[in-house]
Every structure is written in C-alpha cells, then in structure tokens.
ROSE-4610 file (N, C-alpha, C; in Angstrom, 1 decimal, always signed):
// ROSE-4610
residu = [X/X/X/X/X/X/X/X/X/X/X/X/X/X/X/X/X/X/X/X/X/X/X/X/X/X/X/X/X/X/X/X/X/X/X/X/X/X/X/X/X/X/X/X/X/X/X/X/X/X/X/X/X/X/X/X/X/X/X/X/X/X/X/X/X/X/X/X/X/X/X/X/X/X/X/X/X/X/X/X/X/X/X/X/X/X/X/X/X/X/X/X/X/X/X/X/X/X/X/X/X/X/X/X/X/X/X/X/X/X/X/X/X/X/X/X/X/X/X/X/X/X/X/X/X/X/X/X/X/X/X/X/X/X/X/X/X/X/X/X/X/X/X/X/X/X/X/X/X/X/X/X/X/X/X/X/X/X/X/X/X/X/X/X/X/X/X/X/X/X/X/X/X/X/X/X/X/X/X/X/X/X/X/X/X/X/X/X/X/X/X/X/X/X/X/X/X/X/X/X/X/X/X/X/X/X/X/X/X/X/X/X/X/X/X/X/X/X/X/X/X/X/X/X/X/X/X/X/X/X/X/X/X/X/X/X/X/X/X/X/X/X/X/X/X/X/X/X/X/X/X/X/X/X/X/X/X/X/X/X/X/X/X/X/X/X/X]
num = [1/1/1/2/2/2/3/3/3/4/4/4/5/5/5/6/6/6/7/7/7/8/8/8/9/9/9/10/10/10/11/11/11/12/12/12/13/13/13/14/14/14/15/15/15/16/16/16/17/17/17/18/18/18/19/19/19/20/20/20/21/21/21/22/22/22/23/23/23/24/24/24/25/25/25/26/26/26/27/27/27/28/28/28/29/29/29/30/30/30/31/31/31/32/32/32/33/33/33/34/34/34/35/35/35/36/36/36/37/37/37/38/38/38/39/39/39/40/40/40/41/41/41/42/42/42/43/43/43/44/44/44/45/45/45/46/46/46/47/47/47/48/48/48/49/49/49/50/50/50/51/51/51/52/52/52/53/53/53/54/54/54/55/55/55/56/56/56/57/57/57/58/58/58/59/59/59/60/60/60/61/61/61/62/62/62/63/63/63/64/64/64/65/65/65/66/66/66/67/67/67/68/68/68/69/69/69/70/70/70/71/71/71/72/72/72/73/73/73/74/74/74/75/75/75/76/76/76/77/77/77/78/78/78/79/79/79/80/80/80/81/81/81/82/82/82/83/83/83/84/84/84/85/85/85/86/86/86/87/87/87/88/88/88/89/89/89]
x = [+75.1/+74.9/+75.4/+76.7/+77.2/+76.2/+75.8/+75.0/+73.6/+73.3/+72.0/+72.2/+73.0/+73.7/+74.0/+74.5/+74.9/+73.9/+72.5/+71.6/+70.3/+70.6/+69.6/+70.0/+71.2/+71.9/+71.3/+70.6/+70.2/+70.9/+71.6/+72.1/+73.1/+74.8/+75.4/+76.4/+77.4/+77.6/+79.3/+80.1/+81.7/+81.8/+83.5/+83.9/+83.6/+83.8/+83.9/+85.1/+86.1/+87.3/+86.8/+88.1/+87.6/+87.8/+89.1/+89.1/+88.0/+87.5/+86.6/+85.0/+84.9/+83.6/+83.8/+84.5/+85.1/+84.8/+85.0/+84.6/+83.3/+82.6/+81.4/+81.1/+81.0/+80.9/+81.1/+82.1/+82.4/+81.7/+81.1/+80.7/+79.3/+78.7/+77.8/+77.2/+78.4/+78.7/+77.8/+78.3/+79.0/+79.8/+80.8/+81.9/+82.2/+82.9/+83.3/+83.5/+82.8/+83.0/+83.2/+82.2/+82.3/+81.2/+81.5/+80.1/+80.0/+78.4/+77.8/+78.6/+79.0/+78.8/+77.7/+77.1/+75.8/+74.7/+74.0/+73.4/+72.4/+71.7/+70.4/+70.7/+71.5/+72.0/+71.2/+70.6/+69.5/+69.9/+70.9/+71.1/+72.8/+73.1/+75.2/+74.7/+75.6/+75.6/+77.1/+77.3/+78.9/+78.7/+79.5/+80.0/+81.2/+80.1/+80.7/+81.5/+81.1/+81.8/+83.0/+83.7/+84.5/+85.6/+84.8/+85.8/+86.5/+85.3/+85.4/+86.5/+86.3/+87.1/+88.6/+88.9/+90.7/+90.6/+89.9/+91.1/+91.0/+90.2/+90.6/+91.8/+91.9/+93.1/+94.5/+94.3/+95.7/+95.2/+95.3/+94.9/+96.1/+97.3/+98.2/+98.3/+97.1/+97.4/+95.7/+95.1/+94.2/+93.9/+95.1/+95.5/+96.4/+97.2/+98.7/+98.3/+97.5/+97.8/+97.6/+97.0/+96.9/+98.4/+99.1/+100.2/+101.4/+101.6/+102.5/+101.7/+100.7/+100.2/+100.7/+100.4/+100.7/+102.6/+102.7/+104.6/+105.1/+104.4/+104.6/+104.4/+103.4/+103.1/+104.1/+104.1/+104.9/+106.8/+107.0/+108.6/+109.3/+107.9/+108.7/+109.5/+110.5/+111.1/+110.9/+109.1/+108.6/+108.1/+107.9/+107.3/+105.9/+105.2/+104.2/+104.1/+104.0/+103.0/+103.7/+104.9/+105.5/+105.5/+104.5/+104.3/+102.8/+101.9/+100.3/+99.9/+99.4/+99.0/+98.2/+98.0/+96.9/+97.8/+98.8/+99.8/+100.8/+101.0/+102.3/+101.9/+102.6/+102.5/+101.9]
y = [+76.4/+77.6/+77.3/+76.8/+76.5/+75.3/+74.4/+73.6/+74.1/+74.7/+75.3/+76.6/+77.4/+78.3/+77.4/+76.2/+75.8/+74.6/+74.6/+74.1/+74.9/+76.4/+77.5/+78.0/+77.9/+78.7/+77.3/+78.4/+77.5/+77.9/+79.0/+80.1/+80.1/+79.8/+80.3/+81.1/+81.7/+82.5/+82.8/+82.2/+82.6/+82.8/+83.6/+83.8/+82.8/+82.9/+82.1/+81.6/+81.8/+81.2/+79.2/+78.4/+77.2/+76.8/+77.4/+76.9/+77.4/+78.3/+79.1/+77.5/+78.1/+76.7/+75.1/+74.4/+73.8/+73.8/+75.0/+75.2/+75.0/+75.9/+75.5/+74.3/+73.7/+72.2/+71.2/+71.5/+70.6/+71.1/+72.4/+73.2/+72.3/+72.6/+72.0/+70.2/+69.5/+67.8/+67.2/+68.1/+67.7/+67.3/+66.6/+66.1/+64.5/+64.2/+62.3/+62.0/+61.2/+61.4/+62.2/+63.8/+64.3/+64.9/+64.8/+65.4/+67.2/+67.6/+68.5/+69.4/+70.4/+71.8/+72.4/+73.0/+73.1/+72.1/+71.9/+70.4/+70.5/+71.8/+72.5/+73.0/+73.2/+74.5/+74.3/+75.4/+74.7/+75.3/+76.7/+77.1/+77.5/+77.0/+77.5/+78.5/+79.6/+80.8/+81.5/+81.7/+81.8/+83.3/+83.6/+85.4/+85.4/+85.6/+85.6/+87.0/+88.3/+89.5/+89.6/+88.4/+88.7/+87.7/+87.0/+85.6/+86.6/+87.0/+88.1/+89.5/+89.8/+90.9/+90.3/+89.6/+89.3/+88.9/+88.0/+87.7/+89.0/+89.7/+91.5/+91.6/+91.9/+92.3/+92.1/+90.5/+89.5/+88.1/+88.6/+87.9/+87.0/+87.0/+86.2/+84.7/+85.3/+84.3/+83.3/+83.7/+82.9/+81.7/+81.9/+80.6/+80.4/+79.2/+78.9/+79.5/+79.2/+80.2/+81.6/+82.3/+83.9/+84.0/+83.4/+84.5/+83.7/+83.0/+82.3/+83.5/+84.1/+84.9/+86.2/+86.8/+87.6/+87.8/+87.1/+87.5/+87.0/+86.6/+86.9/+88.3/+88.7/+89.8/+91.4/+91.5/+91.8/+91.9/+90.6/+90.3/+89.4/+88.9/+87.9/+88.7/+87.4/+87.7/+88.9/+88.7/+89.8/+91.4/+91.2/+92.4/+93.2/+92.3/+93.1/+93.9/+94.4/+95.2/+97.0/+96.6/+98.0/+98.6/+97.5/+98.2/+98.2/+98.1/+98.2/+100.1/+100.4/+101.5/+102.2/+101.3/+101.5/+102.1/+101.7/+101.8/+102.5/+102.9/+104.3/+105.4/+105.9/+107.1/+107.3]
z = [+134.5/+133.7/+132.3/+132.3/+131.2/+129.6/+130.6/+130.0/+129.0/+129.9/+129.6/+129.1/+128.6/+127.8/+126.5/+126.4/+125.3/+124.5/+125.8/+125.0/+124.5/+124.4/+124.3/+122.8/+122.7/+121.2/+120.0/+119.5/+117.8/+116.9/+116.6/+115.6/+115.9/+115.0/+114.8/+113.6/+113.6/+112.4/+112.4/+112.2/+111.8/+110.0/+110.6/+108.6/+107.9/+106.5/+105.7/+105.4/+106.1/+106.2/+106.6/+105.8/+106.0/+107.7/+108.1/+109.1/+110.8/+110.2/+111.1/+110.5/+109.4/+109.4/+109.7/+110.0/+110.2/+112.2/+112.7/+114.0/+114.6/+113.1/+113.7/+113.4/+112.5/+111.9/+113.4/+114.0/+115.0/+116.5/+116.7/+117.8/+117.9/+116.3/+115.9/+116.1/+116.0/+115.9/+114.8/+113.9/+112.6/+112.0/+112.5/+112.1/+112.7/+112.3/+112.4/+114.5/+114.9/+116.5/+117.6/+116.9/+117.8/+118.2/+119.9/+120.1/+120.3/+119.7/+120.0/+121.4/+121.0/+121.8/+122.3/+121.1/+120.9/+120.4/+121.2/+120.4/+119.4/+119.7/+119.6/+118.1/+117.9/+116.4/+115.3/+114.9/+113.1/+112.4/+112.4/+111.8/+111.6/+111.1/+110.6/+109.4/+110.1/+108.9/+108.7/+107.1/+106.8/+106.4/+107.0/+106.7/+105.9/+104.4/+103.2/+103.0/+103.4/+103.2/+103.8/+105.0/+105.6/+104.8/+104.6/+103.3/+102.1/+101.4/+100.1/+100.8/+101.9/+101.9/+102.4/+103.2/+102.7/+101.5/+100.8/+99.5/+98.6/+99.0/+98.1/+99.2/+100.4/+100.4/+100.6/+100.6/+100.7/+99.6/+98.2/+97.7/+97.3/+97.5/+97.4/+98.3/+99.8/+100.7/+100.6/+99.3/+98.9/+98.8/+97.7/+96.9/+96.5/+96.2/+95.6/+94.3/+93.4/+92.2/+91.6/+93.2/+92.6/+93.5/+94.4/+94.5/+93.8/+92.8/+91.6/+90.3/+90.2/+89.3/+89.2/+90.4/+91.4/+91.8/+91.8/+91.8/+90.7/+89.3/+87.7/+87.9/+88.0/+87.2/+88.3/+89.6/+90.1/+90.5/+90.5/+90.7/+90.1/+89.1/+87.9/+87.0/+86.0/+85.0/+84.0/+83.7/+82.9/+83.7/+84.9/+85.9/+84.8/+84.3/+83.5/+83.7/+85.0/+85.9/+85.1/+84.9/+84.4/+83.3/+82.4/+80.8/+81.1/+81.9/+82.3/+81.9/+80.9/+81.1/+82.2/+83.0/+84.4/+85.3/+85.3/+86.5/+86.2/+85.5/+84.9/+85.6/+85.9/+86.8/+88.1]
C-alpha cells in the first residue's frame, strides 16, 4: 500500500522555508545519493505566502541583518525608533 501510494503522488507543495524545500528536494531524489520517496513527482510547488508571512512577522529571525537593523533601531545606542514621528504616541 505504502509503495503504490508513493508511486501515485506527482504533486507536491511545502513552505518556502529552506529547510521545508530542501524536504521536498530529497522526497523528490533530488539531491546528491538519494533515492526517490516519491519517484513519480513533476511537480515541486513552494508556498511563497507562508515564506512572506513569517518574515512579516519575525522578521528578526529572517536574516542576520534585519535583526542587527532591527535591534539598532529598537535597543541600540540610538533607539531611533523614539524620535520616528510614526510611532509617538
């Protein structure tokens, strides 16, 4: 059952997170000596809205330089963030 469940799937789809594509890449046997999960797959599809929606809401854990940006502008020496006319009051 198992076999033939994993030779039926042509379509798959994880975040756009690296390490989620990276999954399928290898589910897939796409990657350096490994074999096929799915052997059948024609299509890898990346769910970009789920990528794009953490780094809106943990954009510090994006990248090393939005949260070195990000804790300038927050808890650094200058705290910009408290002369920002945006953000007063």
């Amino acid at each position: 059952m198992k076999a033939k469940l994993c030779n039926v799937i042509e379509a798959i789809t994880a975040d756009g997170a690296a390490d989620e594509q990276l999954a399928l890449a290898t589910m897939a046997g796409n990657t350096d000596g490994q074999d096929a999960i799915f052997p059948n797959i024609r299509l890898q599809c990346r769910d970009l809205c789920h990528a794009v929606r953490r780094v809106g809401q943990r954009p510090s854990f994006a990248d090393p330089f939005l949260k070195e940006t990000l804790a300038l502008f927050l808890d650094g020496p200058a705290k910009m963030i408290q002369h920002s006319v945006l953000f007063k009051d």
